[in-house]
Legacy VTK file of the C-alpha trace (Angstrom):
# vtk DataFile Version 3.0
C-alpha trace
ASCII
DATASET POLYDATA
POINTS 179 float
0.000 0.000 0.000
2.535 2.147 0.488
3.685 2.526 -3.321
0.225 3.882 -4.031
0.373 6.702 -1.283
4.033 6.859 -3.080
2.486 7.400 -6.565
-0.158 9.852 -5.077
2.054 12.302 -3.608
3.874 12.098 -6.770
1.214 13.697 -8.409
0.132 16.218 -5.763
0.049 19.571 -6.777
1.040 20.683 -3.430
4.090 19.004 -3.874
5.023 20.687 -6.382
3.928 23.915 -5.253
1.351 24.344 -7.897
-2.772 25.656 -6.955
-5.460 22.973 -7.651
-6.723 25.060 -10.090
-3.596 25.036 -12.284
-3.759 21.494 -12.856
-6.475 21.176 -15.460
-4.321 23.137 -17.893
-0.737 21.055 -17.773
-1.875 19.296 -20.234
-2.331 22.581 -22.572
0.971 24.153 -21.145
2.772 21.220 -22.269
1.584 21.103 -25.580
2.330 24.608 -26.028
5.794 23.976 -24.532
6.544 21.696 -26.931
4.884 24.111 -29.975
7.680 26.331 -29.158
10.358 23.812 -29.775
9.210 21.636 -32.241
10.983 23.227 -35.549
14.303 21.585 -33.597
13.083 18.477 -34.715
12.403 18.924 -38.026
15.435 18.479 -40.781
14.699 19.235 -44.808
13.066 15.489 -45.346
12.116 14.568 -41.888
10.085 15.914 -39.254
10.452 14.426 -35.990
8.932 16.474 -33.406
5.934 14.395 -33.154
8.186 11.646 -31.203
9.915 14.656 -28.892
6.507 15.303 -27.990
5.898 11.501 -26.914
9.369 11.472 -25.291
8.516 14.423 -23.312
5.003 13.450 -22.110
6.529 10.009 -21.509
9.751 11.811 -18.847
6.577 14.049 -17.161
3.823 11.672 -16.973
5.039 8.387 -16.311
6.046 8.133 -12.194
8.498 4.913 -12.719
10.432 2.658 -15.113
10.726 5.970 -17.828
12.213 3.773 -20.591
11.688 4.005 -24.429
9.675 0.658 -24.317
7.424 1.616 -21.195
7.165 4.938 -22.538
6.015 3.902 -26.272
3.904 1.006 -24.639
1.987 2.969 -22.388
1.687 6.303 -24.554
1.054 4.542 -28.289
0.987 0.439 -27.828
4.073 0.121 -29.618
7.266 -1.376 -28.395
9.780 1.327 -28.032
11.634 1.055 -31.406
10.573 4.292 -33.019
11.084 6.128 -29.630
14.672 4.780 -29.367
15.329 5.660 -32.889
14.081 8.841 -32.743
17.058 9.506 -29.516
19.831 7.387 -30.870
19.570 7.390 -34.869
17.350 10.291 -35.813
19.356 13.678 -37.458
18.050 16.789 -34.954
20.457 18.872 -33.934
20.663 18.627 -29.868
22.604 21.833 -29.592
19.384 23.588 -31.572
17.211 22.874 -28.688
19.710 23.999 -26.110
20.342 27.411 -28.777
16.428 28.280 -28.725
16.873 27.840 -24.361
19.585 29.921 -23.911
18.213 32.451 -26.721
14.849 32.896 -24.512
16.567 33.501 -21.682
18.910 36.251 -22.966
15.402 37.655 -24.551
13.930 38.242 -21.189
15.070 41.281 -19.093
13.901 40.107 -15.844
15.960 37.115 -16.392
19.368 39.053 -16.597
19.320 39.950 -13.028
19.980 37.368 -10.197
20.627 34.520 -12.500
23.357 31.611 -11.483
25.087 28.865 -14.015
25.612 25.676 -12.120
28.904 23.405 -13.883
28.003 19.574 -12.618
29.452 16.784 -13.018
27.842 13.811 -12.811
28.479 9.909 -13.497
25.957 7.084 -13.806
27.120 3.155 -13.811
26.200 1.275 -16.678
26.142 -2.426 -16.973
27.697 -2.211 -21.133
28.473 0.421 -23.653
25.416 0.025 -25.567
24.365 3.153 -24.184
25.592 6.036 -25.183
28.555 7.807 -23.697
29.268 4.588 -21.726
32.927 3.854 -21.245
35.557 3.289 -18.733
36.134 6.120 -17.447
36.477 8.051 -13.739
32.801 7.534 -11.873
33.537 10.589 -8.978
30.639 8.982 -7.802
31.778 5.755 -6.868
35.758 7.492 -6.863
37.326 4.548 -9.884
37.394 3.874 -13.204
34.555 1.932 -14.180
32.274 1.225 -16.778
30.164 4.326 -16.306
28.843 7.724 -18.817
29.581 10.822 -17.400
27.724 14.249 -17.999
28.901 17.510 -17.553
25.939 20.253 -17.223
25.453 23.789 -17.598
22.359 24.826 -15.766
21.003 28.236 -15.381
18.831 29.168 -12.450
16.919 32.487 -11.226
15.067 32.192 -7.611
13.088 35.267 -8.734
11.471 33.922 -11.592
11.545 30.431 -10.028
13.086 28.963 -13.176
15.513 26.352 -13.281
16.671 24.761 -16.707
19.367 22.574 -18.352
21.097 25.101 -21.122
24.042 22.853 -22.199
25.046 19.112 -22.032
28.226 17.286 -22.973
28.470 13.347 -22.387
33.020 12.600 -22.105
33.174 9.190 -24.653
31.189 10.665 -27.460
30.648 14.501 -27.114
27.491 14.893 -27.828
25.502 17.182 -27.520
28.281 19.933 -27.053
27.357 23.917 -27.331
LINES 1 180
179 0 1 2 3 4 5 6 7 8 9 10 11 12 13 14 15 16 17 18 19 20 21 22 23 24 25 26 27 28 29 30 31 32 33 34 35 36 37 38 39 40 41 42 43 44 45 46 47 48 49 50 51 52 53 54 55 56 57 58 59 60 61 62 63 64 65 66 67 68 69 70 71 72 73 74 75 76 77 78 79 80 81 82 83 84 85 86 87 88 89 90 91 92 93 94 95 96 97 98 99 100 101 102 103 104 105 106 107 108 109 110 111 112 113 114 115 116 117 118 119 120 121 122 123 124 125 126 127 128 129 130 131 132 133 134 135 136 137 138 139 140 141 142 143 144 145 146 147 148 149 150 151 152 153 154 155 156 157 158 159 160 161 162 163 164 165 166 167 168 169 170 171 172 173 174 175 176 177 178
């Protein structure tokens, strides 16, 4: 029983410091969210913002096992294939997405005032180097080389305009993802 009070305070909106009231339009916020970032999915023959879309519903709805196949399964009834194409093998620029971020932020007055950037480090053990970025490599984490991907991140935070967001990302092995 106590994974479903778990799962319910997950999704309390007093949790997350949010009014009751707010709640019936996340669903329209998110949407328009992704509106504004779509054209970074999009290349001359392909447009692939309909599966950023999914991916992004899947990381903010879902409260466990956020994997491409749970994700596709639960969102479509497919198995996870198109969703883990769409990260690993599909053109988009990454750095475009992390260019429109850091372009909204320098477009908003308010925002140039009391701002921080936050460098972090941070190193997650992986069990082969199917996924990407793993290597061996130093896990700070754990203090040894291991079989691990690290990420360096470039945050940006302001506690006035309660906004916290990822503006840059660079995994060591394969450097992607690098602005």
């Amino acid at each position: 029983m106590a994974h479903v009070s778990d799962s319910t305070a997950l999704f309390d909106p007093r949790r997350w410091g949010l009014p009751p009231e707010v709640i019936g339009q996340l669903a329209d916020r998110l949407y328009q969210f992704w509106l504004r970032f779509r054209g970074c999915f999009k290349t001359q023959t392909r447009d692939a913002s309909q599966k950023a879309y999914e991916y992004l519903r899947g990381q903010l709805t879902m409260d466990n096992e956020r994997n491409f196949a749970n994700m596709d399964q639960t969102l479509n009834g497919r198995d996870g294939q198109s969703l883990q194409h769409f990260m690993s093998n599909s053109p988009w620029p990454g750095q475009a997405v992390f260019q429109q971020i850091q372009d909204k932020i320098k477009a908003i007055p308010a925002l140039q005032q009391g701002s921080i950037l936050i460098l972090d480090e941070s190193a997650d053990e992986k069990a082969g180097t199917h996924n990407v970025g793993a290597a061996q490599q130093y896990n700070g984490r754990i203090g040894k080389v291991d079989l691990c991907r690290v990420d360096t991140c470039l945050a940006y935070a302001n506690a006035r305009a309660r906004l916290w967001t990822l503006i840059s990302l660079y995994l060591e092995k394969d450097k992607v993802f690098r602005t």
